[in-house]
N, C-alpha and C positions, 0 to 999 in steps of 0.2 A: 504494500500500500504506500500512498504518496505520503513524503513526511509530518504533512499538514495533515491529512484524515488520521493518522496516526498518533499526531499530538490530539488533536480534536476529541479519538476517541477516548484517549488516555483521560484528557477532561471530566469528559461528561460523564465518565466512568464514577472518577472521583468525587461528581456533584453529585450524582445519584447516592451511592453510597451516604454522603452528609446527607441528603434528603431524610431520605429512609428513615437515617436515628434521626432527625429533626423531628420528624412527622412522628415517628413510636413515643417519645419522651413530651408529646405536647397534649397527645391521645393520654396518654398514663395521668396527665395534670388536668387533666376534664376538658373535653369539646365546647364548644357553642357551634349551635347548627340553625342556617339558614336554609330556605328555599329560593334557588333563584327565579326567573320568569317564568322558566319552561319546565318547572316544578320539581328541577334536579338539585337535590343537597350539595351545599359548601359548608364547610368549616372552616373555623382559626385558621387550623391547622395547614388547610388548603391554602390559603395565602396568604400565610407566613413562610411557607416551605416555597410559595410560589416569587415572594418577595425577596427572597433568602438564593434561590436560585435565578433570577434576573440580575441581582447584584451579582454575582461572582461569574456567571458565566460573559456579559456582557462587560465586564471590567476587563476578566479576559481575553475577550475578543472585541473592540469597540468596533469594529466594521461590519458585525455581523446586524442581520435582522433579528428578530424576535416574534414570536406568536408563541400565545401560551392560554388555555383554556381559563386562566385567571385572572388576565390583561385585558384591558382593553385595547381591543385593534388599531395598529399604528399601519396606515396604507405604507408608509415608509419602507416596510420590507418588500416591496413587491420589486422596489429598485435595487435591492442588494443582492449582489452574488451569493454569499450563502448567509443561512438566518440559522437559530436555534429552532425547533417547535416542542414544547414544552407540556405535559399533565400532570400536576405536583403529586398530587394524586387520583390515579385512575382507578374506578370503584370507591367512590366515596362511601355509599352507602355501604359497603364490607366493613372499610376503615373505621367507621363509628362505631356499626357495631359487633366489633373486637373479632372478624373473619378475616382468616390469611389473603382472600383474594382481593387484592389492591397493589397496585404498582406505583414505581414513578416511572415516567418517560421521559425521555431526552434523546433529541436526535438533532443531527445535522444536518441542511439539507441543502442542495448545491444545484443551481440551474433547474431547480423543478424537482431535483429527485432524492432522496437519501443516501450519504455515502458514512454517515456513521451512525449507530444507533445501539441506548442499552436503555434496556427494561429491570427496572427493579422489585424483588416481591421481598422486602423485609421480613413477614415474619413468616414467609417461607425459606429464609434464607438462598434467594434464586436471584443470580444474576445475570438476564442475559445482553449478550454483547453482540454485534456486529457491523465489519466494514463492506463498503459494497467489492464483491467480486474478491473476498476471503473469508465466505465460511460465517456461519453460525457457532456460539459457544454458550453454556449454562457451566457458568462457574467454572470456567476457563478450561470445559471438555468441549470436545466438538460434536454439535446436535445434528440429528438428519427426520426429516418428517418419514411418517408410517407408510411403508411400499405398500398401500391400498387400492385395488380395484375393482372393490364390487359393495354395496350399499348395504347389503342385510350386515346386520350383525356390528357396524363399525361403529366407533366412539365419537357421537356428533356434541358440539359444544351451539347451545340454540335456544330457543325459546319452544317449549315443547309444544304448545297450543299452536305454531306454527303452521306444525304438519296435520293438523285435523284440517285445516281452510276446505271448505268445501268446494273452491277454485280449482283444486288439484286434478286433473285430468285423473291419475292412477295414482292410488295409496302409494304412501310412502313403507319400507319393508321395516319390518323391527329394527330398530335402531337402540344405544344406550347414548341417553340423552341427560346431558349434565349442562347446569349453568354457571357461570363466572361472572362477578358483578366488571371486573374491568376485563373493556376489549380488547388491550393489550395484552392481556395474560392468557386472553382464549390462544390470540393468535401463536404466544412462545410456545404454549400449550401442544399445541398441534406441530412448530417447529420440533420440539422436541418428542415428537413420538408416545406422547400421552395419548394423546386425543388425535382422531385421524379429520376433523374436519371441523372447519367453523364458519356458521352461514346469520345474517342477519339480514334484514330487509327492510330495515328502519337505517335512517341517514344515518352518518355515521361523520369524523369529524379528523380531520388532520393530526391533532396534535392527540388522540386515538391512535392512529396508524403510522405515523412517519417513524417512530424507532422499530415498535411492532412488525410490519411489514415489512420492511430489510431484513429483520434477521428473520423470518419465517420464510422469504425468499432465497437468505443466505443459506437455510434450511432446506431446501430442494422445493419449497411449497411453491404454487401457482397463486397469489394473491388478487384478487378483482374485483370489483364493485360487481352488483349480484345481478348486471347484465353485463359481465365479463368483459367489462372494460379496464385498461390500466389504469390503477392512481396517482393521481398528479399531484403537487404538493405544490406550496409558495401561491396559491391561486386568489385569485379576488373572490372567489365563494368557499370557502375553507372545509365542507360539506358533501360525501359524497353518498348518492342514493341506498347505499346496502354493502355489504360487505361476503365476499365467499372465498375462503382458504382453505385448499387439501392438495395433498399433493396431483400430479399430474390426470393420472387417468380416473380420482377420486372427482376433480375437481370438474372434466366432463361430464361426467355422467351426473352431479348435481347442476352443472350451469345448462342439460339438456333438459332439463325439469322443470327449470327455474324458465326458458324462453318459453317453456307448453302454457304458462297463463300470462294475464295483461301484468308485465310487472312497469310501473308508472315510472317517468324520468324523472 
């Protein structure tokens, strides 16, 4: 890798880590919990760890952008070469109440795309890492997604009321269906050979996917908005319609399913 994504990653790596105890040691000291507009929980804790990593990454890097689910939007980055995109904490509502499934994100992202990315799960002790075009890691091993190609029987990460829609042309086959409050974790999830797939249909949001999705990439996965389009980052709409990760021949045979009903742009 170039010596810049290198240092970069080394970075973000470092902030994550502080995140993580920042966020464990403020949760231990009692929450306050808000509802924002669209009726998803923040805490303190969220941005104080969100304040705490704006300062240090951006002292670090003053040319860089910024987006972070706990800022308000500065168009500013849409002209910078590479920005941060930031979730201090992903799965809030785990976070509060005292479930391992919650992350921090931090990725970098360069001309539109991601070239460094770590996802942090604290009190899973899960670290994962990735640059672009070397590889996926969880705690400094190298992950590869689940060799899946057939639907019955596999480990989908989803909203299980999903699969009854009566839209469905043909049932969907017994599946084990399990949820994770943060998106990012479904996706390490399935990077890492837990979990062979992860589908949502509900928008989905940049600073969501921009560390997540490189390393599930980095991972061997197929990652795409859930009419199997690629993700774009650094965008003036920060939002993209749904979300579908598995590996290759997994990942067909869901996104042929997914085009059999009206799914909306």
């Amino acid at each position: 890798m170039s010596p810049q994504v290198e240092r970069d990653l080394a970075l973000i790596r470092e902030a994550a880590l502080a995140a993580g105890a920042q966020a464990q040691v403020l949760r231990a000291a009692g929450l306050t919990t808000l509802l924002k507009p669209d009726k998803s929980p923040v805490s303190n804790a969220d941005l104080a760890v969100d304040a705490a990593l704006k300062a240090v990454l951006t002292q670090a890097r003053p040319d860089y952008g910024w987006l972070s689910e706990e800022t308000t939007d500065d168009s500013d980055r849409l002209s910078r070469e590479r920005l941060f995109v930031v979730d201090p904490i992903d799965g809030t509502r785990a976070f509060v109440k005292g479930r391992p499934w919650w992350t921090v994100c931090i990725a970098v992202v360069e001309r539109g795309q991601p070239v460094a990315g770590v996802v942090y799960a604290p009190d899973r002790n899960e670290l994962y890492c990735a640059a672009a075009g070397f590889g996926a890691r969880l705690n400094d091993q190298p992950i590869h997604v689940a060799e899946r190609d057939n639907l019955e029987g596999c480990a989908m990460l989803a909203d299980p009321a999903m699969f009854t829609y009566p839209e469905w042309p043909d049932p969907w086959p017994p599946m084990q269906i399990a949820g994770r409050n943060s998106i990012a974790y479904r996706l390490c999830s399935v990077a890492s050979g837990e979990f062979d797939a992860a589908l949502a249909l509900s928008p989905k949001s940049e600073w969501d996917l921009a560390a997540s999705a490189l390393i599930a990439a980095e991972a061997g996965c197929v990652v795409t908005d859930d009419h199997g389009r690629p993700l774009a980052y650094n965008q003036p709409n920060t939002t993209s319609t749904g979300l579908l990760c598995a590996g290759p021949a997994l990942h067909q045979l869901i996104l042929a399913r997914l085009a059999a009903i009206a799914q909306p742009d």
